[in-house]
VMD Tcl script that draws the C-alpha trace (Angstrom):
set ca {
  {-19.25 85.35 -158.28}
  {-19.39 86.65 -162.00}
  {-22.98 87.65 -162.79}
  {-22.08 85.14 -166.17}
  {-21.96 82.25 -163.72}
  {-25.82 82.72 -162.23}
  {-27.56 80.35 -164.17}
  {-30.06 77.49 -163.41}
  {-31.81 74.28 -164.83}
  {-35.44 74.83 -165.57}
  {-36.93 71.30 -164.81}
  {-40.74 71.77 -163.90}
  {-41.93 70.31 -167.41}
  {-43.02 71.36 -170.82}
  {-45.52 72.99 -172.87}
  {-46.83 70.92 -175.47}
  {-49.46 72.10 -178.62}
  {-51.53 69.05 -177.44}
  {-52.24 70.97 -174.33}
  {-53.23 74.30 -175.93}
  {-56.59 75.09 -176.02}
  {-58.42 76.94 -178.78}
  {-58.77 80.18 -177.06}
  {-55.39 81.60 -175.41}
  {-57.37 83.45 -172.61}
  {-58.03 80.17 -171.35}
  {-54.95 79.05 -170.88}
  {-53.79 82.32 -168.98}
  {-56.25 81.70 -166.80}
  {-55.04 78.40 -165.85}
  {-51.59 79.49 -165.79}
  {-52.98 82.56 -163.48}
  {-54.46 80.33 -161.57}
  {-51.67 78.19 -160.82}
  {-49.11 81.21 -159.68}
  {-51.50 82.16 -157.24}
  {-52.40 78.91 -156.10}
  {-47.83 78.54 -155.86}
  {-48.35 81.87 -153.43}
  {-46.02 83.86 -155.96}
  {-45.51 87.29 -154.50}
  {-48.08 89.51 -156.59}
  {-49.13 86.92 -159.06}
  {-51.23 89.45 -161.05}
  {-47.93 92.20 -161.61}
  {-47.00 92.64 -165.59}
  {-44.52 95.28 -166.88}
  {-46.29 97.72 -168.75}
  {-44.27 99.18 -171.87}
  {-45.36 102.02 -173.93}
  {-43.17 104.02 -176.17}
  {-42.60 107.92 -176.13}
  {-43.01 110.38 -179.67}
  {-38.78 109.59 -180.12}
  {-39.41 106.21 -180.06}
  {-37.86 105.50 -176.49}
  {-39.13 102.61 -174.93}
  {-40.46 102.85 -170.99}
  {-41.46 99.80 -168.59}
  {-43.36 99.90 -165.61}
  {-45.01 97.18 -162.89}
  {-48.78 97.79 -162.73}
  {-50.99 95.13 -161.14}
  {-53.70 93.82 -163.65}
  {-57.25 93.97 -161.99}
  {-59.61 91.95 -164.50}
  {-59.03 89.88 -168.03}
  {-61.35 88.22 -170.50}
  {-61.98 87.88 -174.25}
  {-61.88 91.23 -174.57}
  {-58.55 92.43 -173.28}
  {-56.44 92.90 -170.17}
  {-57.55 95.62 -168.09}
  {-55.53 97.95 -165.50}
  {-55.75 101.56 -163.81}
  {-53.98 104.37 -163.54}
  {-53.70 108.40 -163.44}
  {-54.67 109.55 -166.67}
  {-52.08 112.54 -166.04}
  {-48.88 109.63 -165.69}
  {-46.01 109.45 -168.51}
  {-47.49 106.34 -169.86}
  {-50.99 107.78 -169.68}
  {-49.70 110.46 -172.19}
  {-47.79 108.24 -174.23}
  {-50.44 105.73 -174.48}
  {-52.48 109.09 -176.04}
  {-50.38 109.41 -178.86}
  {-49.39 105.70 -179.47}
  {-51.71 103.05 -178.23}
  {-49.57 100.14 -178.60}
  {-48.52 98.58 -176.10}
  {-46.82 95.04 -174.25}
  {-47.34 93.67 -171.09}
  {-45.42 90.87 -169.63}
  {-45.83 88.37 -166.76}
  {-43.04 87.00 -165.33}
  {-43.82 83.92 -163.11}
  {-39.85 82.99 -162.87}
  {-40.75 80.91 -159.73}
  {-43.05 78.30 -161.68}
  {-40.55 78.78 -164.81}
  {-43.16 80.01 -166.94}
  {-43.67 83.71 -169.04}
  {-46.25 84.99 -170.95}
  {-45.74 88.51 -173.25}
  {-49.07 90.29 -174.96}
  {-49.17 92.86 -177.73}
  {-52.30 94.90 -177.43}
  {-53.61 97.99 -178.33}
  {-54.73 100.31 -175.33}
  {-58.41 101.46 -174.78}
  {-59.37 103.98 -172.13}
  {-62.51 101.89 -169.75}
  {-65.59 104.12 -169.55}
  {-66.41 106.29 -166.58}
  {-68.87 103.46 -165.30}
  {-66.19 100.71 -165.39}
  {-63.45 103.22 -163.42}
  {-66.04 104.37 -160.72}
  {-67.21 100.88 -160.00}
  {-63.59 100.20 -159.74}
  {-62.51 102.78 -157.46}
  {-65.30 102.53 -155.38}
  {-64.15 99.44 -154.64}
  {-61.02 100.25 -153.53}
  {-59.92 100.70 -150.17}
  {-60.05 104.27 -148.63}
  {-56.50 104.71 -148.21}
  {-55.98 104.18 -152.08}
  {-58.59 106.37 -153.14}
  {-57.32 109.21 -150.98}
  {-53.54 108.23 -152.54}
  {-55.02 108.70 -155.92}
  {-55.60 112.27 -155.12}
  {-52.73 112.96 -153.44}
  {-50.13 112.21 -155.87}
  {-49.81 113.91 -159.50}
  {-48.47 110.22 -160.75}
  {-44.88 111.37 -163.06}
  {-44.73 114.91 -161.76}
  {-41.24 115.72 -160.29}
  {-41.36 115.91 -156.13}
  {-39.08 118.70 -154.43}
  {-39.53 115.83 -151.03}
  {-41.55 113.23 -149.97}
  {-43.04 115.09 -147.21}
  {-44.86 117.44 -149.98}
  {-46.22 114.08 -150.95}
  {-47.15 113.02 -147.23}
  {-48.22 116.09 -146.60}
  {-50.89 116.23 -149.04}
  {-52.00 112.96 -148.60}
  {-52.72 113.86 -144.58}
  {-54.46 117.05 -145.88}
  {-56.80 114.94 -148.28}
  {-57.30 112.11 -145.28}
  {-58.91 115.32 -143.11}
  {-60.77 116.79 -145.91}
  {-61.98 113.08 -146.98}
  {-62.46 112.12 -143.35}
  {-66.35 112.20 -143.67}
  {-68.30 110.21 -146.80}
  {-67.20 108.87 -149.59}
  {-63.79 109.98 -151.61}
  {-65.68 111.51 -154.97}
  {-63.58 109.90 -158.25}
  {-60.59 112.61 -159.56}
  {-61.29 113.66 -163.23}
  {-57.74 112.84 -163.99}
  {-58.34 109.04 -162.83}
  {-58.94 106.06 -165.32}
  {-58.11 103.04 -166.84}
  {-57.36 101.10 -169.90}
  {-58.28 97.72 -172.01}
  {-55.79 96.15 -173.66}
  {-56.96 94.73 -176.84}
  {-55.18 91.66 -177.71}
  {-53.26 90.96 -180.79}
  {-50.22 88.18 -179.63}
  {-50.01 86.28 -176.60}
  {-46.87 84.16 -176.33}
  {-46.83 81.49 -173.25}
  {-42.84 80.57 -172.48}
  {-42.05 77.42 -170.26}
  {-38.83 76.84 -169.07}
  {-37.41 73.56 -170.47}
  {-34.26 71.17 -169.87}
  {-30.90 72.31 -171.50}
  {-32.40 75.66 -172.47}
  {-34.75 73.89 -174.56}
  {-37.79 76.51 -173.77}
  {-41.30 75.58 -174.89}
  {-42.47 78.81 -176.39}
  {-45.92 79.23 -178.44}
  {-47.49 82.24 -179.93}
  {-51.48 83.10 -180.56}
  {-51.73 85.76 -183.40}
  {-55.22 87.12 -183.48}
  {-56.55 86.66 -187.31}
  {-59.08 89.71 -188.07}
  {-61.20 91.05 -185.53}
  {-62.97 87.82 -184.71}
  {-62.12 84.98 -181.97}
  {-59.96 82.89 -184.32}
  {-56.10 82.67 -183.34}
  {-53.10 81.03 -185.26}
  {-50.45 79.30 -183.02}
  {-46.91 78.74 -184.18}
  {-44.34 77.52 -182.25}
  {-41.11 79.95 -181.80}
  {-37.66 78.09 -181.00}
  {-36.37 79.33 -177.71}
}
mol new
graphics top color blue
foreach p $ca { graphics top sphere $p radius 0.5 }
foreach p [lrange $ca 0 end-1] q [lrange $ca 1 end] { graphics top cylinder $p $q radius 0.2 }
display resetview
């Protein structure tokens, strides 16, 4: 089969403006709500992209771990390639895509690092395993194997076999500060229902227009 021949009919409905409501976080949580509820296989992954000094794009899946008004938060190693990016250009996009209910949504954001209280209450509530793989590995560092890797991460499991795993200094997290959120639903005859919130100001007010798809 040509790869130009895989195509399907999206049929599970449309998006209307009658069914937006004021605040777009509101709607993603519905929407959230609904691909877990539809037991998507990890409901809550977005591709991270950030963009290096030359300008090169990079994408990544990272699992998002809390939202609200005030942004879209995640974790990571705070010595990673989009850690260091993120450093010297805070914009960034995430993107969910829920293919299996037919639905997208895409945010532009600026990134925040989370204070040392909201990352230790996070890790802490991690399981052990995690917390001792968050030591182990130098997240973007180049690997001669992956026994180095396994290795290390046995080493830590001794050393860490007693008490609590203390939080690395080189561990964190970010808050994506909204600016666009655009909700996609698959329509009939590639007639997509696609509407973007642009943040006015600094305040809680958005603008919606709808895009053609």
């Amino acid at each position: 089969m040509e790869l130009s021949d895989i195509r399907r009919d999206y049929t599970r409905g449309g998006l209307r403006r009658h069914d937006l409501p004021e605040q777009p976080e509101a709607l993603f949580d519905k929407w959230l709500k609904q691909a877990i509820e539809a037991n998507l296989t990890d409901p809550t992954a977005m591709t991270v992209a950030t963009v290096d000094a030359s300008g090169q794009p990079y994408q990544r899946i990272v699992l998002l771990k809390h939202f609200d008004k005030d942004g879209f938060v995640f974790y990571t190693n705070l010595g990673s390639r989009k850690a260091g990016q993120l450093e010297a250009n805070s914009k960034i996009s995430l993107h969910f895509p829920w293919h299996a209910i037919e639905r997208q949504v895409h945010i532009t954001g600026t990134a925040e690092k989370l204070s040392k209280l909201e990352v230790m209450k996070y890790f802490s509530s991690r399981p052990k395993e995690s917390q001792i793989a968050a030591w182990a590995s130098k997240q973007s560092s180049r690997l001669s194997a992956r026994q180095a890797l396994e290795g290390k991460f046995m080493e830590l499991k001794q050393k860490f076999a007693q008490g609590e795993v203390p939080l690395p200094t080189f561990w964190g997290g970010y808050r994506v500060k909204v600016s666009s959120i655009e909700f996609w639903q698959g329509g009939e005859n590639r007639l997509h229902d696609r509407f973007l919130f642009t943040r006015e100001g600094e305040g809680e007010l958005w603008s919606v227009d709808r895009l053609a798809p």
